[in-house]
N, C-alpha and C positions, 0 to 999 in steps of 0.2 A: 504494500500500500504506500504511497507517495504521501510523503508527511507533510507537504508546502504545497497545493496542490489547487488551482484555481481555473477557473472556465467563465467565460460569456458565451451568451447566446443573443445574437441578433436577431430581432425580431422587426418584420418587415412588412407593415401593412399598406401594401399596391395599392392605388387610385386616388389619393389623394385626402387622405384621414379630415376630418372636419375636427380640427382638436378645440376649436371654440365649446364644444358640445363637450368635451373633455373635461374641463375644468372651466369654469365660470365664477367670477365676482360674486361674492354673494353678500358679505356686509365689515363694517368696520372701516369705512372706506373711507372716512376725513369727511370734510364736507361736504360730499359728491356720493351720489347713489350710485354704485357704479354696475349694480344690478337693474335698477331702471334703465339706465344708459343699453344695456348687454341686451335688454329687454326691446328696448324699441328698436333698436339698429339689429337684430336679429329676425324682427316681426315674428312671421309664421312658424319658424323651426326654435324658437328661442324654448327652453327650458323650465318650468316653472319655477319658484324660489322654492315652493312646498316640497319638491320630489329631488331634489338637490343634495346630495349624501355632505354634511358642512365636516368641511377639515381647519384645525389651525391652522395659519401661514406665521405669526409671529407679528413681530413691532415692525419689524423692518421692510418688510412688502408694502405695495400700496393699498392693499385689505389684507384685515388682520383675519378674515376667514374668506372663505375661497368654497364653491359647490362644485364635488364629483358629479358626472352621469351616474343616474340610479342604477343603470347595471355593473356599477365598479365597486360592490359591496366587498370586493377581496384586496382590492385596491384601497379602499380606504382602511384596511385592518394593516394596510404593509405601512403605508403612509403614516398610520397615529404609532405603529409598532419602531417607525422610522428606518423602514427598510423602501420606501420608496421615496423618490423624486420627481419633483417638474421640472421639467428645463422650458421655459415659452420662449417665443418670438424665434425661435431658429430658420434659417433658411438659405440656400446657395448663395454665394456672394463670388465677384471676382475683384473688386475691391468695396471700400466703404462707399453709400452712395446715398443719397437725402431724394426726398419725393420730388422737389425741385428739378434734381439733376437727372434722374429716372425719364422725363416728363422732357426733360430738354437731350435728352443721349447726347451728354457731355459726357458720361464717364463708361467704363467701359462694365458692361451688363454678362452675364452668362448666355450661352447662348440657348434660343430654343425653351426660354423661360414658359412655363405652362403649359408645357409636350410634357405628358407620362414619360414618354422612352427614356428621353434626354435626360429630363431632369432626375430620375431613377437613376441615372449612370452617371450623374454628376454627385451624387449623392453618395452613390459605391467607391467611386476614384477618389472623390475627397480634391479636384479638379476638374472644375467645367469646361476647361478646352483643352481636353485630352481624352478625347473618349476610347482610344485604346488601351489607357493608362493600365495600370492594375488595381484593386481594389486594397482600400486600406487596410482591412483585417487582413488580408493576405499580406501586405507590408510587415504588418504587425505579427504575423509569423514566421516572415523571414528574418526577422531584425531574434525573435527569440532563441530560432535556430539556431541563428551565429553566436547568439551569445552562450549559448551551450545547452538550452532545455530540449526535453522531448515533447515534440509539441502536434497533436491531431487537430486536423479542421475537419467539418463536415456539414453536407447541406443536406438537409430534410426534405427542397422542395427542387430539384434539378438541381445545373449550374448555377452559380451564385458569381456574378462580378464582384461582388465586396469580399469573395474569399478568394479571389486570381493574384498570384503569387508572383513575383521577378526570377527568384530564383529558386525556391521550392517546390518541392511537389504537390499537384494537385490539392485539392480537397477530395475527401470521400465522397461519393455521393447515395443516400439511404431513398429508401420508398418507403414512403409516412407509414403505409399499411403494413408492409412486411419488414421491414427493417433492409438488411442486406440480402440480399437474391445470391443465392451460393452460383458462381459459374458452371462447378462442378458438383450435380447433385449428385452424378454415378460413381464420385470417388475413384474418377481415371487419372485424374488431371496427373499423380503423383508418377505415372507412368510416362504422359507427354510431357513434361515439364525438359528432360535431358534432351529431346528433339527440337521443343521450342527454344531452348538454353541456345542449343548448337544451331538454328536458324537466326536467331538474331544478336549473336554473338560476334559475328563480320561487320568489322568498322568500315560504315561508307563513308563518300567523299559528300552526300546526298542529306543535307539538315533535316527534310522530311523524314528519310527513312531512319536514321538514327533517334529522332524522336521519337518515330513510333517504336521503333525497337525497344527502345529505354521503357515506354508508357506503356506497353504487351505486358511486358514481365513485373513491373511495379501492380500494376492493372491487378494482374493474376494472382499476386503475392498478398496484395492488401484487401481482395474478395476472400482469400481462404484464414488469415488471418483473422479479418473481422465476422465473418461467419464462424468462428470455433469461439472465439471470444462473447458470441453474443449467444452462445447455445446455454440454454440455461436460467438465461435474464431474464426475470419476470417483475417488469414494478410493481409495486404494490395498490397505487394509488388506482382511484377510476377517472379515466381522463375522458370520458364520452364519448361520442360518438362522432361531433363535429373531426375537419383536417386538420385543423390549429391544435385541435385536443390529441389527435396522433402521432403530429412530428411531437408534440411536448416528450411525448410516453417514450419516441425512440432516443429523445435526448436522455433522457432519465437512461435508457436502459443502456447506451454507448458509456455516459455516467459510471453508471454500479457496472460497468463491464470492463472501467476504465482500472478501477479498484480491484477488480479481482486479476487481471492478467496484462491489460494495455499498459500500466504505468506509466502513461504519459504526466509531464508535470502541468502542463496548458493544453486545455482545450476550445478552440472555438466552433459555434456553429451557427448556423444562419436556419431558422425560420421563418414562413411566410404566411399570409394572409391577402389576399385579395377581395375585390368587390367594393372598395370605399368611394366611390366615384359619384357621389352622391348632387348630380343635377335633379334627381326628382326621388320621393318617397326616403326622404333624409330619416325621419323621427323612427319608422319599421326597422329601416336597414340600418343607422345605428345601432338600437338596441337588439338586433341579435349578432350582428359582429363584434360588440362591446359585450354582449354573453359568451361569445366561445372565448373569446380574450381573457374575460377574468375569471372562468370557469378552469380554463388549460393551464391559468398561472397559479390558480388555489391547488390542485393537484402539482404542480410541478415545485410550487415552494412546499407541500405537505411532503413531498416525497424527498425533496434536498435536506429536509429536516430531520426526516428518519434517519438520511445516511448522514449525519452530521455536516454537511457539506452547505448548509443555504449560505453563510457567512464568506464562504469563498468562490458563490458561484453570483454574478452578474449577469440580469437581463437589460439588453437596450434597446427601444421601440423608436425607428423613424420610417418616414412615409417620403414621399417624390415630392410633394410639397402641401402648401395649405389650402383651405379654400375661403372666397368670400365671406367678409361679418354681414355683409347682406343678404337675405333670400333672396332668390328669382320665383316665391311663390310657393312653391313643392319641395327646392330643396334650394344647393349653394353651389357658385361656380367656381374654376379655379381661380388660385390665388398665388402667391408667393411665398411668404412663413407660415 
C-alpha cells in the first residue's frame, strides 16, 4: 500500500453548465438585495429564495450567505463539513480584458469564444491558441514522472484532451459499464506475445510505424495488467444507475485496485457528463443532471471514506464555459465565465 498517496479526478460537465443556478446570493449582502437583483435579471429560470439549500460564505464575500440548487443536498454537507469549494467568475482569457475593450477588439480575445469545441479545448490545453497543444493534466503527469513518482491516468469517458501527455504514455482508457474489456478473454495472448515481441521489435526509419510499435505492446501490457488488477474489485457503495454514477464506481474501483496491486503514488482521471446546453427546459434539465452529480459524489466520497483515502483524493468540476444571467424565456444562452 502506498503511504503518501493522492489522486484527482476531473470532472467535466459538456455544454455549457448554467452555474448561476449553482450557487446564488441569497442574503447578508450590505445594503443591496443581491437576491432580488439575481431574481429579476434571471426572470423565468431564477430560483426561489424558499428552495435554496443556504450555506455560510463568511465576512469577507460580498454575502455573508450564499443559496445551493436544491439538488446539491451532498454538496452542501461537503461544503458546511469544509470539504468543498466555489471558485466563481472563471473563464478562458488570452490576456486581461474590460467590457470596454471586449466591445472595441482592442485586445487580443480567445478564439472561437462561445463554440463548445473550441472553447472545451481551450479549457483542456490550458491555451486558447494552441489547439494541438497537450492537455494540462497530462503536463501534470509528465512533470510527476520526471520527478520520480509512479503515476496512472485514466479516462472513464473515451479520449480525454486534458489527459494528452508531451512525453508520456497515454492514458488508460475504461468503459463506465465494464471497466477494462480484457483483449485476451481466451488467455492466448501469453503464447503470441514472443511473435508480437519479434514483429515489432525492428527499428524503423518510419515515426509512424515505431509509434505504433511502441503503442501494440504498451497497448497489450497495460489491458492485461489492469484487467488482473481489477478482478476482484467490488465497491461497496450504490452508485445508481445514471453514466456519471458508473465512471464514479470505476474510479472507486481502479482506487481500491490501486491499493491492492497498482501502487501507483498519483492518480488522475477524467470524468464526464454531458447535456448542459440549456437554451430551452433549463429548470427539468438542471435538476436531474444536478441529481446524478450529487448522487455519484455522495457514493464516491462515502466510499473514499471507507478506504481512508477522501483526504487525499480531489474532485474538480469545469465546463466549456458559462451561460447568460438573462433568460431567453425557456432557458439561457451562451456566455463566457
Amino acid at each position: 500500500e502506498v503511504a503518501d498517496y493522492k489522486a484527482v479526478v476531473y470532472l467535466m460537465m459538456f455544454g455549457a453548465a448554467d452555474s448561476y443556478n449553482f450557487l446564488v446570493p441569497h442574503s447578508g449582502c450590505g445594503e443591496k438585495d443581491m437576491y432580488e437583483d439575481y431574481k429579476t435579471v434571471r426572470g423565468n429560470v431564477a430560483l426561489t429564495k424558499e428552495e435554496l439549500l443556504q450555506i455560510d460564505a463568511g465576512s469577507d464575500q460580498v454575502c455573508s450567505k450564499f443559496g445551493l440548487h436544491p439538488k446539491f443536498e451532498h454538496m452542501k454537507e461537503m461544503y458546511d463539513d469544509g470539504d468543498a469549494a466555489w471558485v466563481a467568475n472563471v473563464g478562458v482569457l488570452s490576456e486581461p480584458v474590460t467590457r470596454e475593450e471586449y466591445h472595441q477588439k482592442s485586445n487580443k480575445l480567445p478564439p472561437s469564444l462561445f463554440a463548445h469545441n473550441s472553447q472545451a479545448q481551450a479549457l483542456h490545453t490550458a491555451n486558447p491558441h494552441d489547439p494541438t497543444g497537450s492537455g494540462w493534466l497530462g503536463r501534470v503527469k509528465d512533470v510527476l514522472i520526471e520527478r520520480g513518482f509512479s503515476v496512472g491516468s485514466y479516462s472513464i469517458s473515451g479520449t480525454a484532451k486534458v489527459l494528452e501527455t508531451d512525453v508520456t504514455l497515454a492514458a488508460d482508457v475504461l468503459s463506465e459499464a465494464s471497466g477494462v474489456i480484457p483483449f485476451d478473454k481466451a488467455g492466448a495472448l501469453s503464447r503470441f506475445m514472443p511473435a508480437i515481441s519479434n514483429l515489432t521489435s525492428a527499428v524503423g526509419s518510419s515515426f509512424l510505424a515505431e509509434t505504433f510499435a511502441s503503442s501494440l505492446q504498451n497497448i497489450l501490457y497495460r489491458n492485461e495488467k489492469l484487467s488482473k488488477a481489477l478482478e476482484g474489485v467490488t465497491p461497496t457503495q450504490d452508485y445508481g444507475t445514471t453514466k456519471l454514477g458508473s465512471q464514479f464506481k470505476q474510479v472507486s474501483s481502479i482506487i481500491k485496485a490501486n491499493r491492492l496491486k497498482l501502487n501507483n503514488e498519483r492518480d488522475i482521471f477524467y470524468v464526464y457528463i454531458g447535456g448542459w446546453d440549456t437554451h430551452s427546459n433549463l429548470g427539468d434539465t438542471m435538476h436531474n443532471l444536478l441529481s446524478s452529480v450529487d448522487d455519484s459524489l455522495k457514493a464516491f466520497t462515502n466510499e473514499m471514506k471507507d478506504y481512508g483515502l477522501w483526504d487525499a483524493v480531489a474532485v474538480v468540476s469545469a465546463s466549456d464555459f458559462g451561460r447568460t444571467l438573462t433568460d431567453n424565456g425557456v432557458g439561457t444562452d451562451h456566455a463566457w465565465a
